[in-house]
Each structure stands twice: as C-alpha cells, then as structure tokens.
C-alpha positions in Angstrom: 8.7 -14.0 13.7 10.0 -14.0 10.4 8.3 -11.9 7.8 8.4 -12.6 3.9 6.3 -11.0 1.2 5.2 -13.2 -1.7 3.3 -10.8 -3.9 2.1 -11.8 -7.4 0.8 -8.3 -7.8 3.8 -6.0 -8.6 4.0 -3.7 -5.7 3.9 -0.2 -7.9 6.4 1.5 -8.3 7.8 5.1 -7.9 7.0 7.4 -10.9 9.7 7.9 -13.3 11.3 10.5 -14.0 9.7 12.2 -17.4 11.4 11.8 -20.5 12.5 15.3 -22.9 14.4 15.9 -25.6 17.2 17.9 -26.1 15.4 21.1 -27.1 13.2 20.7 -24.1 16.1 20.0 -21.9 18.1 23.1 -22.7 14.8 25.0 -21.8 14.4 23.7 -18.4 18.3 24.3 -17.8 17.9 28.1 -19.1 14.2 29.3 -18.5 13.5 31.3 -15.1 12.2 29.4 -12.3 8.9 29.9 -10.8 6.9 29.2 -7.6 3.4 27.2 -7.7 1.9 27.3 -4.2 -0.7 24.8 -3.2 -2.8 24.0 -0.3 -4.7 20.6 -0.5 -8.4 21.1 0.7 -9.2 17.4 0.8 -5.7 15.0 1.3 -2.6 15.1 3.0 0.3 17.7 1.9 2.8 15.3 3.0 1.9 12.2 1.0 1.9 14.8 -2.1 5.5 15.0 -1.9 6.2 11.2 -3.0 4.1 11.7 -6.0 5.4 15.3 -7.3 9.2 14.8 -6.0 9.4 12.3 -9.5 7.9 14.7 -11.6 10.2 17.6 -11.2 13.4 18.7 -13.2 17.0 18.6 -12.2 16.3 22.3 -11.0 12.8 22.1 -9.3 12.9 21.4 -5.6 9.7 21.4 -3.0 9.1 22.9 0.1 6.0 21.8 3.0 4.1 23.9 5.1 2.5 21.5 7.4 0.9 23.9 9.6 -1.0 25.0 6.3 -1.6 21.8 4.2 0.7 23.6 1.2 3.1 22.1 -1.3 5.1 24.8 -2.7 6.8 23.9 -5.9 9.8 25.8 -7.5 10.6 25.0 -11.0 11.0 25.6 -14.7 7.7 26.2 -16.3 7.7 23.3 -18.6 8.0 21.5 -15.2 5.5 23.1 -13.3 2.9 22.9 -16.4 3.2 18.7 -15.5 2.7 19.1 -11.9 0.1 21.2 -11.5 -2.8 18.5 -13.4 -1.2 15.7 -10.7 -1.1 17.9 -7.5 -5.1 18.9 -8.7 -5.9 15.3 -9.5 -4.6 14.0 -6.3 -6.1 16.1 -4.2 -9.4 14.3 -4.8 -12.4 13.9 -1.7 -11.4 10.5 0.0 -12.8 7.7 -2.1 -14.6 4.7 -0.2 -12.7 1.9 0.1 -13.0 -2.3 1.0 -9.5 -3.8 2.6 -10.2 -7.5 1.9 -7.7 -9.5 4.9 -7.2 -12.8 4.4 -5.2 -14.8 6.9 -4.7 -18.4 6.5 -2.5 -21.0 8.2 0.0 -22.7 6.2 1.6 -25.9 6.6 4.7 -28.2 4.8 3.3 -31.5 5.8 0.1 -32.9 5.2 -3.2 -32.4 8.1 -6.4 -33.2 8.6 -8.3 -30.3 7.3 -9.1 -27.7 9.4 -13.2 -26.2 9.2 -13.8 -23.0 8.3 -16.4 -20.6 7.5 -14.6 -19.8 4.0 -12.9 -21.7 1.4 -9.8 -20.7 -0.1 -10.1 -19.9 -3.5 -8.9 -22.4 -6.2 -6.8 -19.5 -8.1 -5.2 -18.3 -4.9 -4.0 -21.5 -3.2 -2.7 -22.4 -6.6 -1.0 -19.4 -6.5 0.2 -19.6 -3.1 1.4 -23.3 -4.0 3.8 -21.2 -6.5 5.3 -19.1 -4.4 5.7 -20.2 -0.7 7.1 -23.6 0.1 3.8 -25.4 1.8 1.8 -27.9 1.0 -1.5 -27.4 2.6 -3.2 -24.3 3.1 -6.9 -23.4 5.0 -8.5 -20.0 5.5 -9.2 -19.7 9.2 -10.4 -15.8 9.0 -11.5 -13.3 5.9 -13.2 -10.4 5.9 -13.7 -7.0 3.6 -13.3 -3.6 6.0 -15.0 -1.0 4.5 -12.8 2.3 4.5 -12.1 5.3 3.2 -8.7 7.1 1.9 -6.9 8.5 4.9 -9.3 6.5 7.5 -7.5 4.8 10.1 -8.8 1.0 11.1 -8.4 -1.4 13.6 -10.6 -4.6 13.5 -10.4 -8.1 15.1 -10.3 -10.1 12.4 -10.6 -13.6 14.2 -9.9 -14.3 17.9 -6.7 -14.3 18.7 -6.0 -11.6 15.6 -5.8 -7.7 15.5 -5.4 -5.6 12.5 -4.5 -2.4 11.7 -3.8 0.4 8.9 -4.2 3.5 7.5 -4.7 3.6 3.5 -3.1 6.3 1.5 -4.5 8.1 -1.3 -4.9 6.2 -5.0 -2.4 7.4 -7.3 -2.9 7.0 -10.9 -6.3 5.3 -10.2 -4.9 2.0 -9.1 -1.9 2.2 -7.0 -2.6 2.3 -3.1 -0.6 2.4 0.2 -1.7 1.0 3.5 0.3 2.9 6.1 1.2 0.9 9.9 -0.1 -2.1 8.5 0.0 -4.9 11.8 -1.2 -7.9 12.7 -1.2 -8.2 16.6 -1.9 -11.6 18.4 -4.6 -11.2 21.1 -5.0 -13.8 23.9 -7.2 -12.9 26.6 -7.6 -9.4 26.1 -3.5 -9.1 26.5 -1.7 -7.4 22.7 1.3 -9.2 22.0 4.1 -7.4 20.1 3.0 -7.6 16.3 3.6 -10.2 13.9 4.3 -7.5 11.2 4.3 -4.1 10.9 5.2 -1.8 7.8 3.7 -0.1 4.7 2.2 -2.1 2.0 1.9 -1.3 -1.8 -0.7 -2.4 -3.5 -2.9 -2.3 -6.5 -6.3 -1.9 -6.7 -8.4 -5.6 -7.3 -4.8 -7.6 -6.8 -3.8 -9.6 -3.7 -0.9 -9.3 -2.1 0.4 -12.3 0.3 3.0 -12.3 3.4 3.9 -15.2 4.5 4.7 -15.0 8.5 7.0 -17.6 10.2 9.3 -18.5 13.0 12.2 -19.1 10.4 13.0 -20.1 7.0 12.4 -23.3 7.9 9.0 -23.4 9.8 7.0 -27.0 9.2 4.0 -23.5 10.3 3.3 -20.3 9.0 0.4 -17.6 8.8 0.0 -16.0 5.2 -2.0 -12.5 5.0 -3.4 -12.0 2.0 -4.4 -8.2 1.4 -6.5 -7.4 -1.8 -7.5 -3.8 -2.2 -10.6 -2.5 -4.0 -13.4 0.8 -4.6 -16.7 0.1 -3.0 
C-alpha cells in the first residue's frame, strides 16, 4: 500500500537556530560554560531534547538521564538564559486533547454515492479536489478521540478499521506530534499488517490528509484526514 501525504497544513517545522550579533557571538565563543540540570516532573525528558537541541550554541551540548527524567544542558550563559524559559514551559501538566480521524474513500471515476452517517465538508473536499488526483470523495467513518498529551490510543474507528497513536507534547502552543500513528485493517477479529504507520506533525485546529493507495495509479484510495485540537 502506497502511502502519500497531502497536507495543506504546513507540518511545523524544527526551531531555528537563534539569531546574534557579532558582539553576542564573540561572548558565547569566549564566556565559561556552565551546567543547567533539569528533571521534568510532568513530560517526557526525551521529547525535551528535539526542542532544546535548536536552541543551543555552537558550544552547548546535552546530555539524558532516562532513569531520572533529567536534561542536562552545558552551555554559555547567554545560551542557557534561552533554554531554561522553554525547558520550564514545556514541561507543562498534560493538556486534554480531541484527535479528530477522518477516513474517507476516494475514487477517480464517477460512483453512485455511497450513505453515510457524515457529510464531507464542502471546504475539505474542495480541498482534497486540489491536491489528490480523484474525483469523487465520501466519508465512510469520523470521529473526535478525546486524549491527553503523552496518552496512548487505540480505537476502532469503523469496522474493518483500527487506529492508533500516541500524541506528543504542544510546542509553542500549536505544534503537535502523534507518535506510531497506524491504521490497521480488521476482518474478523484477524489485524492485518498496517496501512500506515509513522509520526505525524501537526498543528493545532488544521487537517492534515494521507492519501493511501495500491500505486500511483489506483482508480481507489483511502484518505485519513487528521485534525488536531484542545478540548
């Protein structure tokens, strides 16, 4: 099964790098580095690391004590004076979540329409229209999953169809990762190998679509449609 993501939401991206000036540049190279030792009480030391690793200087490096929850940070002071407000902002108490999952069946050809319990909306399709080469589209299963950060789910979402995923912790207040995301097919009580599996990167209140298909040239295809939001 071929998997392509069509995601009008612009999965975020890593943090860059800060900017400094000179002056503040020949500081970092000459001051003394120091050690900033921190054990998360509420999140997961090892998803820190993708979120502070951007934020150090050419110098700083980090170190992870797993047993202990603990980021230890090694830097110039300037450095360290930006990591510390994000390592304490990020190690929030898990927020409540809603996953909305979306799947809907796709086809190039026209078909009699199929009934479901849910329209597709008029602003997605059109979007989907844009981006995936198919001409008919039906919803044949959506549902919002109420969740929390760090809370794994699993959830039959129609019969026939499994999901799965862990979300991450919001970053910035809007950027969110679903860890092992899968889709499983389910006939008789029998799990068939996934349809996808991987990490998604999302944005809080924006859909993000994947369109799943035999091969480029499928007449078929299933499109999951992922939108992420606070409850």
């Amino acid at each position: 099964m071929l998997a392509c993501g069509a995601a009008w939401a612009a999965p975020p991206a890593s943090p860059a790098r800060p900017i400094v000036d000179e002056a503040d540049e020949q500081a970092l190279r000459q001051a003394p580095l120091e050690v900033y030792s921190f054990t998360l009480k509420h999140q997961r030391a090892t998803e820190a690391l993708a979120v502070v690793q951007p934020m150090l200087s050419p110098r700083g490096s980090l170190e992870l004590k797993p047993a202990e929850n603990t980021v230890v940070v090694r830097d110039a002071p300037t450095a360290l004076a930006r990591v510390i407000p994000i390592l304490r902002r990020f190690d929030h108490p898990p927020k409540a979540l809603a996953i909305e999952v979306m799947i809907v069946r796709a086809q190039r050809a026209a078909f009699s329409p199929i009934i479901t319990q849910d329209n597709l909306p008029e602003a997605l399709e059109r979007r989907l229209r844009e981006l995936l080469p198919f001409s008919s589209y039906a919803v044949i299963a959506r549902t919002e999953l109420p969740s929390r950060e760090g809370e794994g789910i699993t959830y039959e979402i129609a019969e026939g169809y499994v999901v799965n995923f862990r979300p991450g912790v919001l970053v910035d207040g809007e950027q969110l990762k679903l860890y092992d995301f899968r889709l499983t097919p389910v006939s008789q009580g029998v799990v068939s190998k996934a349809l996808f599996q991987g990490t998604l990167n999302l944005r809080l209140e924006r859909p993000l679509a994947l369109g799943l298909a035999a091969a480029e040239g499928s007449e078929k295809a299933l499109v999951v449609v992922v939108t992420p939001r606070l409850r």
